[in-house]
N, C-alpha and C positions, 0 to 999 in steps of 0.2 A: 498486601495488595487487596484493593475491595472492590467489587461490582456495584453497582445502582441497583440496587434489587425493591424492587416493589410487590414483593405478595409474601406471603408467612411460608417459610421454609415446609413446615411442616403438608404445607399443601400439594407437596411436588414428589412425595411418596406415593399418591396413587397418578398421579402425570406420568412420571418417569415406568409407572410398569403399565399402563399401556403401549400399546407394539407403534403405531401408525403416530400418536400424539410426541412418544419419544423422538422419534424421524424427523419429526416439524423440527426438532430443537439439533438437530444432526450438524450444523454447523457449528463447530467445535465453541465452549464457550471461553477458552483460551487464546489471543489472539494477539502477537505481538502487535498488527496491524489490527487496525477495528474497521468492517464493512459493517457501514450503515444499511443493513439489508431492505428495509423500509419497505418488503416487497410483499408480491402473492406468499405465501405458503400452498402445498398440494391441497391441503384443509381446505384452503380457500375457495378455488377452483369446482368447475365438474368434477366429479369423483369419480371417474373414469378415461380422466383426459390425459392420453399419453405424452411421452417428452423422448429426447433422445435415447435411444437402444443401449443396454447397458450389456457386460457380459456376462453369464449365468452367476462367473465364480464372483463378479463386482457384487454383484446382489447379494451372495452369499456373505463377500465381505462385511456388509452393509449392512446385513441383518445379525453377523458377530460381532462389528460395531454396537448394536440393540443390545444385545446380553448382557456385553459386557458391562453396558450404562447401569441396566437392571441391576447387577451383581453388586457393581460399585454403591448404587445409589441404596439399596439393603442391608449392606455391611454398615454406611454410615447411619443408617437408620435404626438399626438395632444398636451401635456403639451410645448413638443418641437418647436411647428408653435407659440402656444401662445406665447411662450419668445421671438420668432424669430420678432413677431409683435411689440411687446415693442422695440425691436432692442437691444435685448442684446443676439447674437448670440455664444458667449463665454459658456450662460446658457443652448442655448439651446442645442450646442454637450455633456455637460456633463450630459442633461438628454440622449440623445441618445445613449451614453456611455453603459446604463444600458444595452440595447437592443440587442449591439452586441454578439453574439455566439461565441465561442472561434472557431480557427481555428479546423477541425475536426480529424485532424493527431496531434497536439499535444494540448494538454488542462496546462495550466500553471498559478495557485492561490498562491498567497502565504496565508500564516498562518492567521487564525484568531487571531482578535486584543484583547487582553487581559483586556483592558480597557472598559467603558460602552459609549456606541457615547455621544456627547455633545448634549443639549438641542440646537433647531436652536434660534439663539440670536433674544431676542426683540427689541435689537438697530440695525438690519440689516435694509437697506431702505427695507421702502412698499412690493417696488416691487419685491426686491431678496426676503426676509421673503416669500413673498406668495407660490414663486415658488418650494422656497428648503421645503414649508412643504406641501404642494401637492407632491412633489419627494417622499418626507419619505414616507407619508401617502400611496402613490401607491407602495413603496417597502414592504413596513410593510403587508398592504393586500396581494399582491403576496406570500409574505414570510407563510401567515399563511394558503390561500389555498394549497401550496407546500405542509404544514405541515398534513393539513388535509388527502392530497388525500393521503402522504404517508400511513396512519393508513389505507386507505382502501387498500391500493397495500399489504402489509405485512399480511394483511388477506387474499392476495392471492398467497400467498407462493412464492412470490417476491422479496427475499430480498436484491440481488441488485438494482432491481431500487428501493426500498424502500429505501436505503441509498443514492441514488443519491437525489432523490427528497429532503430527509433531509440536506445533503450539497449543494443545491443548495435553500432550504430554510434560509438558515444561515450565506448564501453570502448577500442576500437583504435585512435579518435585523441579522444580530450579535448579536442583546438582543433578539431574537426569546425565551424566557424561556423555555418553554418545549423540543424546536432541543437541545439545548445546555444541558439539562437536560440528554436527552437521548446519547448527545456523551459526556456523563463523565464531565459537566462542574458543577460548584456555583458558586453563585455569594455573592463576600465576600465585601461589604462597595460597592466600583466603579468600583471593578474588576471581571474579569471572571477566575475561578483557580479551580485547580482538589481537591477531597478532600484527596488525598495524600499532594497536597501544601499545603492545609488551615493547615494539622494539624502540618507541620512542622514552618509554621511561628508562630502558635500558642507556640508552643518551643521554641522560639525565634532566628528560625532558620532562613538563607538568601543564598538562592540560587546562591552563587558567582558564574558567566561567566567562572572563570579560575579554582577556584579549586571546585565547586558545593556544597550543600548543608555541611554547618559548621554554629555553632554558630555567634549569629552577634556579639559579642565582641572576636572573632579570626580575621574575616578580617582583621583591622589595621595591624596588628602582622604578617598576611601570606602575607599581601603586601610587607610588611618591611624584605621579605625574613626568617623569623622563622616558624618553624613548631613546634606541640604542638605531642609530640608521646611518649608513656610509664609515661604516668603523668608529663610530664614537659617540658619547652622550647626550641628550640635549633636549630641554624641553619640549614640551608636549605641543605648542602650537609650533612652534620654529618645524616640528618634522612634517605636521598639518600641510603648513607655509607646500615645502618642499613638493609633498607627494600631490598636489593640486594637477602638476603634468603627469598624466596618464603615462609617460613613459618611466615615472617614477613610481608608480601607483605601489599599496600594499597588494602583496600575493601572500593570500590565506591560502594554504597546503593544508588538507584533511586526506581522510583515510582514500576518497572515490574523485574529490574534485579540488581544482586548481581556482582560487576566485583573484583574479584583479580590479582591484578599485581603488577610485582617488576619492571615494565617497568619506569611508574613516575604517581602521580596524578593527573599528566594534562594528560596525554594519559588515563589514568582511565575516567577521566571525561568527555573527547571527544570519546571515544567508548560507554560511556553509554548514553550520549546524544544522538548519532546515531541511537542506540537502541531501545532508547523507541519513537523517531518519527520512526520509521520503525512498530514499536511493533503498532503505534497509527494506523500506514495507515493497516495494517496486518489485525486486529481486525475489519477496516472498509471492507475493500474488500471481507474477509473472514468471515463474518461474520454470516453466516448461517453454517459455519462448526463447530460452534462452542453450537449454539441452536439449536433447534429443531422449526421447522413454529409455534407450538403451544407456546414454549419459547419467541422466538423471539415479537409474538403476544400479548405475557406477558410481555413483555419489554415494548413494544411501547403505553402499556394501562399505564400502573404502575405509581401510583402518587408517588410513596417511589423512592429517590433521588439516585445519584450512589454510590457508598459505596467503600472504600478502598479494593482494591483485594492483601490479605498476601501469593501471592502466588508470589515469586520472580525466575526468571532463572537464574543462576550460569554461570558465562563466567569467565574461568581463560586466563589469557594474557600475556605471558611469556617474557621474555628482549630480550631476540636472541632465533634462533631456533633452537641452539645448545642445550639449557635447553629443548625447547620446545619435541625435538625428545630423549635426556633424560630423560625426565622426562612418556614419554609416550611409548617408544620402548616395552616397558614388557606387555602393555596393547594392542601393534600394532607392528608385528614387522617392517612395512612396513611402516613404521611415516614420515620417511623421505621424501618418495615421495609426500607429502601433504602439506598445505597451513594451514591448518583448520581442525576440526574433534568434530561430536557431537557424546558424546556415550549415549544412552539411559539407561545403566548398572548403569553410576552413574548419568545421567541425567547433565552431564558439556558438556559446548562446550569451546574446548581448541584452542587456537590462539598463533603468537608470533609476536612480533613487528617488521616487516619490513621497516627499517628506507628509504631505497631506492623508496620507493613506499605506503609511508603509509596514501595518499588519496585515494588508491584503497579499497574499504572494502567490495568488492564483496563477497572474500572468508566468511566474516562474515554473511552477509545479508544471504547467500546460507546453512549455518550452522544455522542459527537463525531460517530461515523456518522450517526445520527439527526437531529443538526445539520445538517450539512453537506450530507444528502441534501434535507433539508423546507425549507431557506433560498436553496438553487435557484433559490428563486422566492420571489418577495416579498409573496405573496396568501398571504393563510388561506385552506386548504382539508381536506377529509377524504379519510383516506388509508386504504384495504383495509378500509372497513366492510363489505363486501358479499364478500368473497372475498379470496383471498390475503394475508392479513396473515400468514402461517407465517416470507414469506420478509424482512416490515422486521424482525421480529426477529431473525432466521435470520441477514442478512449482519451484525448489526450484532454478535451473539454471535462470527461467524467473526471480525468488525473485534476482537474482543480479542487474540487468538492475535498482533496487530504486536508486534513487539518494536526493540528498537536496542540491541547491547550493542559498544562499541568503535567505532562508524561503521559496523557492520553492520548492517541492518535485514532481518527477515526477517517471515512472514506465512504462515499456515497449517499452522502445524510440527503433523501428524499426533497430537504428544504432546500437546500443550494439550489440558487438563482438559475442553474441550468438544468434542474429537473423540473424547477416548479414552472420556468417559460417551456419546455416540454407538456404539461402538462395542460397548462393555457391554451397552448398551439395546437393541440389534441382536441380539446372540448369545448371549448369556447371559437377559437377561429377556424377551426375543422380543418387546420391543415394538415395533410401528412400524404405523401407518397408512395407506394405501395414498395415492399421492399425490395421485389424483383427487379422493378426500375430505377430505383435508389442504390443498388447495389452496380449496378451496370455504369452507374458513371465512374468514369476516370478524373485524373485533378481536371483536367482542362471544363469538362464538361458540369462538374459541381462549382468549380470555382466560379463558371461563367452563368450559372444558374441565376434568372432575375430574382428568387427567391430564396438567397444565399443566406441569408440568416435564419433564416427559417428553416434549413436545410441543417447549421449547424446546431439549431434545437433540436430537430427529429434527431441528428447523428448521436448526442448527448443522452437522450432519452432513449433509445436503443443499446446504446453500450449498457446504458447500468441495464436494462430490461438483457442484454446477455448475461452479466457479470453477476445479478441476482439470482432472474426470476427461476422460482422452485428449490430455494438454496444454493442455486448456484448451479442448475442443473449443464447450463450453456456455456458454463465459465471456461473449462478447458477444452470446448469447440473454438471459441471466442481467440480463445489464445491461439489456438494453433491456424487460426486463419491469420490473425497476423504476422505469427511467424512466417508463415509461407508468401505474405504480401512481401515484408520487409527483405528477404531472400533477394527480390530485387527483377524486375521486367523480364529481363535477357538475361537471369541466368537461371531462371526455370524451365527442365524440359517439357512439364506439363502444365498446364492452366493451373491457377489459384483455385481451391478446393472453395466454394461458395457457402454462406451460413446453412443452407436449405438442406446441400451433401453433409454436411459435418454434425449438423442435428440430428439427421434423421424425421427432421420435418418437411412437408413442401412449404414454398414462401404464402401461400395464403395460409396457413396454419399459423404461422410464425404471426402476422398480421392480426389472425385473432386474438392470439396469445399475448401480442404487443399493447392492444388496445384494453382488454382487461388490466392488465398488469400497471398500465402508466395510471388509469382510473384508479387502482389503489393505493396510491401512493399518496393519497391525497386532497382536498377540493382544487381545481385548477382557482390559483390568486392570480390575476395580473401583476406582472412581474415590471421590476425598473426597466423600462425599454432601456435606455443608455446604457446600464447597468449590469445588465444579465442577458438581454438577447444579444446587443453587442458590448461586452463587458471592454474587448481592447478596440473595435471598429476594425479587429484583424479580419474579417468576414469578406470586407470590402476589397481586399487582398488576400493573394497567398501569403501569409506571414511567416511560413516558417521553411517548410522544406521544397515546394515547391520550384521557388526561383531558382533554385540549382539542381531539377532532376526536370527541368522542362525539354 
């Protein structure tokens, strides 16, 4: 696995032991998910500008976080002059390799290796042998301090940097047992696999690249162009032919979601895959809206392994959007204007194949949040009638910015279409709302807003300015207000905790903090009107959850 590194390793030995500079880079540089952080840093800022209230012993945490980085980053720095003595300087950049810190505007990991590392060979000379198991041995120690302090941070109702410190435990050693425990992994003979895979290989199942999980004596046969559909054999368009009626459609079954589509099995299978790495980075970022600090605290203790979750989401995927807006007009009459649409009534998110543009899967990603956050719970309920509905559209606009190109996955790149009309609508057309009053409307009164698109740029521009700005300082205020929205109208006995209560900022603070922050993200470009302020013309509508919690 390699990072994008751009500056000489050897420069980040005196980085890494100042106190304040090390902190800028505190967002772990291990990330199964990548935030394009693209944001302020505290550097950046007044140098005295406070953020939300932390607790004495977080700070403490925070600051043995620091140490330990120092320790870490010394150990490899002296392993590095020792190999440079020997004169095998080849050795020594790839221990200094370890040390560097990702760039801090975009962090970029690919996937964990699904395999177990190799043992370092007994036939390597002397001198490499010594070096590469001094490497290990120093990564493996960092890895299981990471792991430790996590368990004390998520005691302190932490939980994103309690998952940073876990992916960035998992970067330094990948057999880490217990990290890989807790992010859903086993280990089955040499491999590392979910126990959704263990049990389908155990069926003698094989996750084929083209058409995904089928029996392993069908491969031959779906290479060879046959498909196997109503009990029996039979060319590859004959089944085409067939599955054209949506009530014959292909159903791609994955690990989190159910896809039906008469579109084709390869597009089944390339939206489900989408899916569940999005569902994977989802579940990490988000991951306190989904426990509770005491849950959570129960997780991270918990010797019992992760368990298959039978809860699946339902995406139907229609062939053109001629069906699509057929088949949904009677449920919407206003289908047409749309891309995308999750309803919460039957709990589907409906899509249609757009051959012209079908690496875009914004509209899905922005449906899939809405999903994923409203199926939480398994009651109908009504969601920000009465205040804050800015921010379910808000995160669910920033949820398009995911991306996956190569086994990279990244998330909030400053340039996506809905930061940079953000940014536009900031400094060039000076629109923006002040947050106090932004926050006070309900769907009716946003939705009804003359200035509705413009509403869903500020809402966009605000979440990532939560979910970054300061490293992330707002990230799990951010969260736990939505949990508490999505909790649902009438079944809170107290008000929705507001951003201003849960920062520890007042909303003209926030205001200042917003305006600086979206300024450096970038020069405001005029953005594709069609394209990015209203990318699906869902603006002009409630598209997604709305029609069923009015």
């Amino acid at each position: 696995m390699a990072f994008l590194v751009d500056r000489d390793p050897k420069d980040f030995l005196l980085l890494f032991s100042i106190r304040h500079q090390l902190r800028a880079y505190s967002l772990a540089w291990m990330t199964l998910i990548v935030l394009v952080a693209g944001g302020i840093t505290s550097t950046s800022l007044a140098a005295n500008e406070s953020v939300g209230e932390e607790s004495p012993r977080m700070g403490l945490l925070r600051e043995r976080y620091s140490e330990e980085q120092d320790r870490f980053v010394l150990k490899l720095e002296r392993l590095a002059e020792a190999c440079e003595e020997r004169g095998t300087e080849l050795a020594a950049e790839e221990v200094r390799a370890w040390a560097v810190p990702p760039n801090p505007n975009i962090i970029r990991v690919r996937a964990l290796p699904t395999t177990l590392r190799e043992d370092i060979s007994p036939n390597l000379p002397v001198e490499e042998r010594d070096w590469r198991l001094r490497l290990r041995q120093t990564l493996d120690d960092y890895s299981l301090h990471l792991f430790k302090l996590s368990l004390q941070v998520i005691g302190e109702q932490s939980p994103s940097f309690a998952y940073e410190l876990l992916r960035e435990a998992i970067h330094y050693n990948p057999d880490n047992t217990s990290v890989r425990r807790l992010l859903g992994f086993v280990r089955y003979r040499d491999e590392w696999t979910t126990p959704y895979e263990l049990q389908k290989q155990r069926l003698g199942q094989v996750d084929h690249p083209i058409y995904g999980w089928m029996p392993r004596s069908h491969v031959e046969r779906y290479e060879a162009g046959q498909r196997y559909y109503l009990g029996r054999w039979m060319e590859a368009d004959r089944e085409s032919e067939l599955r054209q009626n949506f009530r014959n459609a292909w159903v791609v079954e994955s690990e989190h979601f159910v896809i039906k589509t008469n579109c084709s099995l390869e597009r089944g299978v390339e939206i489900s895959r989408a899916l569940e790495s999005f569902h994977d980075a989802f579940y990490q970022i988000f991951a306190g809206f989904y426990d509770s600090p005491a849950e959570m605290k129960k997780l991270f203790i918990a010797s019992k392994g992760p368990r298959i979750d039978s809860h699946r989401y339902e995406v139907h995927l229609y062939r053109t959007k001629e069906e699509y807006v057929s088949r949904l007009q009677a449920k919407m009459p206003q289908i047409a204007i749309t891309n995308g649409l999750y309803l919460p009534d039957d709990r589907i998110a409906y899509f249609f194949h757009n051959e012209e543009n079908s690496t875009d899967l914004s509209t899905v990603f922005h449906e899939a949040t809405h999903q994923l956050m409203y199926e939480a719970q398994n009651i109908d309920r009504q969601i920000a009638t009465r205040a804050h509905f800015w921010i379910v559209e808000g995160i669910a606009c920033y949820m398009e910015s995911f991306e996956l190109n190569d086994g990279v996955v990244s998330l909030g790149n400053p340039n996506h279409t809905r930061f940079r009309a953000a940014r536009y609508r900031m400094d060039v057309t000076k629109y923006y709302v002040p947050l106090a009053q932004f926050a006070s409307m309900g769907l009716e009164g946003f939705q009804a807003a003359p200035n509705i698109s413009m509403n869903y740029t500020q809402a966009a521009g605000l979440s990532h300015f939560f979910m970054h700005y300061d490293g992330g300082r707002y990230r799990d205020e951010l969260i736990e207000h939505l949990s508490q929205i999505y909790q649902g109208d009438n079944r809170r006995r107290t008000p929705v905790q507001n951003m201003a209560v849960l920062s520890g900022q007042s909303y003209d603070r926030l205001d200042e903090q917003y305006r600086a922050y979206i300024k450096s993200l970038g020069e405001p470009v005029q953005p594709d009107i069609e394209n990015s302020i209203l990318p699906n013309r869902r603006e002009q509508i409630q598209s997604s959850i709305s029609d069923s919690i009015r």
